[in-house]
N, C-alpha and C positions, 0 to 999 in steps of 0.2 A: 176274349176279353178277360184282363184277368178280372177274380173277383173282388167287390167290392164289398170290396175289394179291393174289378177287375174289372171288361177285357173286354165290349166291346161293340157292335155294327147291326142293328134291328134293322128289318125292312117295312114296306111299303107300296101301292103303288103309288108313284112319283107324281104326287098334285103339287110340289113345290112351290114358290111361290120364287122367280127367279127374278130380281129386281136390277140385270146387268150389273151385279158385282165385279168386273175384270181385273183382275189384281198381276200387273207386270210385276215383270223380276224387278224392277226399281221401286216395286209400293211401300215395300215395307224398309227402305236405306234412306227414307228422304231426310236429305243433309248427314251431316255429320255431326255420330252419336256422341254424348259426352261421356269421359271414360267414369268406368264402373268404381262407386266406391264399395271395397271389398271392405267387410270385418268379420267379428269371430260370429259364427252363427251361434242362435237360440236352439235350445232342445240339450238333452242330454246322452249321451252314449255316441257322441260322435266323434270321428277323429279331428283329433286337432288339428288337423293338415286344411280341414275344411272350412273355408270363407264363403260370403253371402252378399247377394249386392243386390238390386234392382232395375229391372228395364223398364221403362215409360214406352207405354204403347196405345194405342187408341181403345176407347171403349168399345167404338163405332167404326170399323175401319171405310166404310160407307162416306163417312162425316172425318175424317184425319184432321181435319183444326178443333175437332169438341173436343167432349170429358178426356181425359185420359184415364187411365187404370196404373199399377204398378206390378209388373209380375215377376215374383221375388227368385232368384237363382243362383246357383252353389255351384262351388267346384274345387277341384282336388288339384295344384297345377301336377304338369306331368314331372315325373319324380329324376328323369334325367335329361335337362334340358337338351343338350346336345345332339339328341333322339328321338325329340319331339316334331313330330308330324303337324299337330293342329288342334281341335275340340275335339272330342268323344259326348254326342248330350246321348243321356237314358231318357228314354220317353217311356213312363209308365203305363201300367193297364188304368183299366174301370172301363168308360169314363167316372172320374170320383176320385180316382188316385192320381197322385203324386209321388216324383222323384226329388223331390228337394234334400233329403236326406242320402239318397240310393249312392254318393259317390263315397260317403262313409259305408256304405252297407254291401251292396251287390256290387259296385264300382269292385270292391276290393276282393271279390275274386278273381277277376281278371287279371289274367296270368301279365309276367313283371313285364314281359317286351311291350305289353297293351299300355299298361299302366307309364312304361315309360314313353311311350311315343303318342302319347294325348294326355291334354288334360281332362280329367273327366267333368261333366258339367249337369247340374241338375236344376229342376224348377217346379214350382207349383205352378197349375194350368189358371188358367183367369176363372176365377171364382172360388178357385183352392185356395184354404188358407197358406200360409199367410196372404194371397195374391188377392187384395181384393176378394175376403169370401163371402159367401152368399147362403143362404138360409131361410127354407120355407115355412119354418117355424111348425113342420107338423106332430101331429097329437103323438104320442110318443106307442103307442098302439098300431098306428101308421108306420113305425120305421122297423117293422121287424121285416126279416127278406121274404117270408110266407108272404109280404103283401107286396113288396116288391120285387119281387118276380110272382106272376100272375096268375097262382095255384087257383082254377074255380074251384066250386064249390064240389061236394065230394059225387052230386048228383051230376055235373056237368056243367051246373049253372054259370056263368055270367054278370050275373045281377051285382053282387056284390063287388064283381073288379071294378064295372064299370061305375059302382056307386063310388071305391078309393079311386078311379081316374079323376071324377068331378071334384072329391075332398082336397087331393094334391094338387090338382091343377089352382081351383080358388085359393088355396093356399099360397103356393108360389106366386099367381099376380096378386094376390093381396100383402104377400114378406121379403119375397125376393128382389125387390131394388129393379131398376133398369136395366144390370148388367143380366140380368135373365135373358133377356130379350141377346143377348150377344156371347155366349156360352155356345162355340159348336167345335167342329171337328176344324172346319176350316180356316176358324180364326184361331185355333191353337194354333196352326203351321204358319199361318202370321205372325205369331208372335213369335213363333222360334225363329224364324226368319228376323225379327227385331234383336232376339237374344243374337243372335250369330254376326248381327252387325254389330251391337255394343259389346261382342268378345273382341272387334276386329280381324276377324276372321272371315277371308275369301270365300271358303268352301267348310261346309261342317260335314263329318261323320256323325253316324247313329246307331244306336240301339235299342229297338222300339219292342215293346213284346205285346201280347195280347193285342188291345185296345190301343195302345200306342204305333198296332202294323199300322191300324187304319192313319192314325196319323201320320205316321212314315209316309204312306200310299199318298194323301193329301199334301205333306212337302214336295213329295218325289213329280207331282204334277204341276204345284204352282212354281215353284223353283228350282226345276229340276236341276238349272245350271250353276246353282251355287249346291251340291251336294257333292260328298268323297265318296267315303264308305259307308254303305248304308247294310246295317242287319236288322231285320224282320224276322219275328221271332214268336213262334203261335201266330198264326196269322189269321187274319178276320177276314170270312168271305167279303168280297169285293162288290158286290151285285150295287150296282149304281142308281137302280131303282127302285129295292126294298130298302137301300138305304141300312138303318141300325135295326130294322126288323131281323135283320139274317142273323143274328148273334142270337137273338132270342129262338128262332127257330132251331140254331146248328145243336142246342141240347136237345134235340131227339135224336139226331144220327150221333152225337156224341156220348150221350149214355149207353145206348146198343153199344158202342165201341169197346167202350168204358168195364161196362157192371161184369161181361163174363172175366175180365180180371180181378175183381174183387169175388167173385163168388168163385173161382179156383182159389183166391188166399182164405177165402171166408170156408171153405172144405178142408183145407190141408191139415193133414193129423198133427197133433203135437204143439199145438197154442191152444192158450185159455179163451181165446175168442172165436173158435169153433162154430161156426152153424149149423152144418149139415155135412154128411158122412159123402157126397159127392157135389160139384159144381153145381149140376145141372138141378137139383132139388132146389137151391139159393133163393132163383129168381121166383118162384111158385111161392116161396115162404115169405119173402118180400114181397110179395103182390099180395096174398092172403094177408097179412099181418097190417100193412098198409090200410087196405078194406078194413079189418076190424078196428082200427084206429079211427076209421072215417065214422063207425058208427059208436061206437063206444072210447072218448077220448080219455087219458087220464092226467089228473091234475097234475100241476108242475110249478109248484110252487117258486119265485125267484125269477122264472123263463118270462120270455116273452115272444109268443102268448103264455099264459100262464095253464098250458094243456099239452100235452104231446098227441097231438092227431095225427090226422094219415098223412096232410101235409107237410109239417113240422119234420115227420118220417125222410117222407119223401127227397125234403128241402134240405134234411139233414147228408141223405147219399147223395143229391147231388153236389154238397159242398166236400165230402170225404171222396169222390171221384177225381176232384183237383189233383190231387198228390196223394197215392199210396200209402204213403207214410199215416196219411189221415185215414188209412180202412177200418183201423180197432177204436175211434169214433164213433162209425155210424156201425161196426158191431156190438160194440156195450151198449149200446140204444137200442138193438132189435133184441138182445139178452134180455136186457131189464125190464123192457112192453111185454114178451112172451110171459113173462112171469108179475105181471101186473105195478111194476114200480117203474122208478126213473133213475137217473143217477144223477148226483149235483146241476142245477143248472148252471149254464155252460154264462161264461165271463160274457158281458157287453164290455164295447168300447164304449170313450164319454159320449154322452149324446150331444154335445157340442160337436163331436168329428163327424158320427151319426149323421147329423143335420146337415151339415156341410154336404157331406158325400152323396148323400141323396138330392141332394139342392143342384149339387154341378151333374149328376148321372141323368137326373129330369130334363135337365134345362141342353143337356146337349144333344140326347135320343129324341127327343122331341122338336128341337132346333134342324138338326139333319136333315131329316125327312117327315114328310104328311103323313099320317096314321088312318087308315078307317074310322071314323066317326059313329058309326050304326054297331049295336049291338049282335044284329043279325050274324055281319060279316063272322064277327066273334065265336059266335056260338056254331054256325058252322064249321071254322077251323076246330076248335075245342073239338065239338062230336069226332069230327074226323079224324083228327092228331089221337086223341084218347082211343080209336079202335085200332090204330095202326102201331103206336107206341109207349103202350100203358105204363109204361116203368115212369113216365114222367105227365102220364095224368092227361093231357091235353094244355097243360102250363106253355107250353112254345110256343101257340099259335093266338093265345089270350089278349085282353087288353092289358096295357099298358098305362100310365099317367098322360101319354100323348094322347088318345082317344077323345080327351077334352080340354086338350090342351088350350090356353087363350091365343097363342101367339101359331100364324103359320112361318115354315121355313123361310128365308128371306132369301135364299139364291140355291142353285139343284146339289143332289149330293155331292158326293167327290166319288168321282170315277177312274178307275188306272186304266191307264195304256203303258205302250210298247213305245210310246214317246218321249226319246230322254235318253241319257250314257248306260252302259253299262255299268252300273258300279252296285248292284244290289243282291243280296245271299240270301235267301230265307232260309233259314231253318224249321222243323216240323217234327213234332212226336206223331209218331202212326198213330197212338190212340191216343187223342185230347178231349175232353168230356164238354170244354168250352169253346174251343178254337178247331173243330173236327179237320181230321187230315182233307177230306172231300170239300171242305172250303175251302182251305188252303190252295188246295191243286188250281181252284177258280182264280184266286190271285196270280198263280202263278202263269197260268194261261193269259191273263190280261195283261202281267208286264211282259210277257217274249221275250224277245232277244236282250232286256235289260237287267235279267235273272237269271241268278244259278238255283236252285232248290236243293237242300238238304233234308233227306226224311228219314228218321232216326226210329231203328226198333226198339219203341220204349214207349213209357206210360206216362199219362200225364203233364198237365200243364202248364206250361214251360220247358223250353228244351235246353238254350244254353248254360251251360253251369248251374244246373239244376235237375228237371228230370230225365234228361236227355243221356247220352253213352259220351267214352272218351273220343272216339270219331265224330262226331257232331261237334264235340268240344273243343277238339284241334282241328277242325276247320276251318269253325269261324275263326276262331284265336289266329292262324294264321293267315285271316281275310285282313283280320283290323290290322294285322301288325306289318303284314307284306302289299296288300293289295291281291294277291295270288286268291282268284279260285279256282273249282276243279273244271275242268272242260264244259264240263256237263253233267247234269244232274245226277247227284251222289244216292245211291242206299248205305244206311250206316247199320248193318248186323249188328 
């Protein structure tokens, strides 16, 4: 999942609440859509190439004659017509995030053959702004990631997640509007399924990463017959009956992956951000350091919390794990604590985006699938996670804002199979801190014969055109642009 960020699929076990949802390939084409009016998009720094238009799609797709919603989408057309294949949509990580921008952004480094043989196509998800957004209105103390991702307390305790499960959840049914209740994985792929009719387009291609595998996985099953070429990209365990708990667990096997990369750069002679004169010392200083943070926090003027503790620590290397590029982050942080200071606090986004992104990240992890309710469940995973994988506390196995949630799931998660065309690539970094390769491999196991897999020796979160090598890169590149993949499962040295 990327972060929200990012990127992605917690579990559960599966009390769902399944209310005969069945959504044929005809649910989401009913009649014939009216053409899109495109104009120049809002925001700044984007290409001009780039237009904006809006699909109408149900709020309820349960109910298809109520509310409607609007979910707002962009795209780049392809740059030589004559060459042009069909849609290219990016499907972003979180859940939280949005590609409504991305065909200005990431679109554009897709090599020229890609670029010319689709148009690229982007959208905010239902509840992202601009799409109908949605907003729990919480205490702004609430919206830092120490609370949203589910660091206990430094004893082990519990108490306090599950006291922010009950603040976020009454928040949400008391700010978030009806479309809460309709925020999931499965009615994204509805709606793209809407988007891909009011492109006029037979069949779409994809580009899903993190959080948008899982929605890939979700198209790829409700409509497998209107899909081309599909890339999956960091892929999110598949597990159908922990549902978005597995995201939240995959950072324990994902930091082990992770940290002995950062603590061989965190050793290496000859940078100012030195920790220790071998690897192997890193992690011991990070744990000790960690601990003294848990009992002795220092103030942080600006931050939020306004303390740097052990979690703050913590929460800081798992976000500098994403991308390497991030390791002289979370080392100026362990510099500055050793020697009792801070260093500037670090930018917030608006708390208008804030809001938002926690608003659609709540309402879809908890839509998905049914969470453990009892404390107990909690404090057990906690104790056990915390003695098996201390680098990350016992945070993986914690509650969540689902825990009290108001609203149960209203149809079972989204499951893959081996049912459906061949047309699907994943790609995979061996070490992803969020999207761990040993999930991935589970994806890959559940679509079969409908999958090639690419696993790429490399770091970090995100593979295509980002942390990935130039084999992984002209891979895929030469999936989207030929349909060609390799026989079978590729290693990329």
């Amino acid at each position: 999942m990327k972060q929200i960020t990012k990127s992605a699929a917690l579990i559960a076990a599966s009390s769902a609440v399944v209310f005969g949802l069945v959504t044929p390939l005809t649910a989401s084409a009913t009649g014939v859509p009216a053409p899109l009016k495109w104009t120049k998009c809002a925001g700044e720094g984007l290409d001009p190439r780039q237009e904006c238009a809006a699909v109408s799609v149900p709020m309820d797709y349960s109910d298809p004659g109520g509310p409607k919603i609007d979910i707002a989408v962009s795209r780049i057309p392809s740059e030589k017509p004559s060459a042009r294949r069909g849609a290219l949509l990016l499907i972003a990580g979180g859940p939280g995030g949005t590609s409504l921008n991305d065909p200005s952004r990431k679109g554009q480094k897709l090599p020229q053959e890609v670029r010319d043989a689709y148009d690229l196509i982007g959208f905010a998800p239902r509840g992202n702004a601009p799409s109908a957004p949605v907003s729990c209105d919480l205490d702004a103390a609430d919206l830092t990631p120490t609370k949203s991702r589910p660091w206990p307390a430094p004893d082990g305790s519990v108490t306090e997640n599950m006291a922010y499960a009950r603040r976020v959840s009454d928040a949400c049914a008391r700010n978030g509007g009806e479309l809460m209740k309709h925020i999931s994985t499965k009615n994204n792929a509805r709606d793209i399924d809407r988007i891909r009719a009011a492109l006029g387009e037979r069949k779409l291609s994809a580009w899903g990463d993190s959080y948008g595998t899982y929605v890939g996985a979700a198209y790829l099953e409700l409509f497998p017959q209107r899909t081309d070429r599909i890339v999956l990209d960091s892929n999110d365990h598949p597990d159908p009956v922990r549902a978005e708990r597995a995201w939240l667990q995959a950072f324990e096997v994902g930091v082990e992956d992770n940290f002995p990369e950062f603590a061989k750069w965190a050793s290496t002679p000859g940078h100012p951000y030195r920790l220790a004169d071998t690897a192997a010392e890193v992690r011991p200083l990070f744990l000790r350091l960690a601990a003294h943070l848990d009992r002795e926090p220092i103030p942080w003027p600006g931050a939020n919390p306004a303390e740097l503790n052990g979690n703050v620590l913590r929460q800081t290397m798992l976000d500098s794990l994403y991308d390497p590029d991030n390791y002289p982050i979370l080392a100026k942080l362990v510099l500055a604590a050793q020697q009792g200071t801070v260093p500037p606090a670090p930018p917030s986004p608006p708390e208008a985006a804030l809001q938002n992104g926690a608003a659609v990240g709540s309402a879809t992890i908890c839509n998905d699938g049914a969470w453990p309710r009892s404390a107990a469940v909690y404090r057990k995973g906690v104790a056990e996670s915390r003695a098996e994988y201390p680098l990350t506390a016992g945070m993986p196995r914690n509650a969540m804002m689902c825990a009290a949630w108001p609203w149960q799931p209203k149809e079972a998660p989204v499951r893959a199979t081996d049912r459906g065309p061949s047309n699907i690539l994943l790609i995979q970094n061996e070490r992803d801190v969020a999207t761990p390769l040993s999930g991935a491999l589970k994806l890959r196991e559940a679509l079969g014969r409908r999958a090639v897999m690419v696993t790429v020796n490399s770091t970090g979160h995100g593979a295509y055109l980002d942390n990935g090598n130039a084999c992984g890169d002209a891979t895929v590149s030469h999936f989207l642009a030929t349909g060609e993949r390799p026989r079978e499962d590729l290693y990329c040295e």
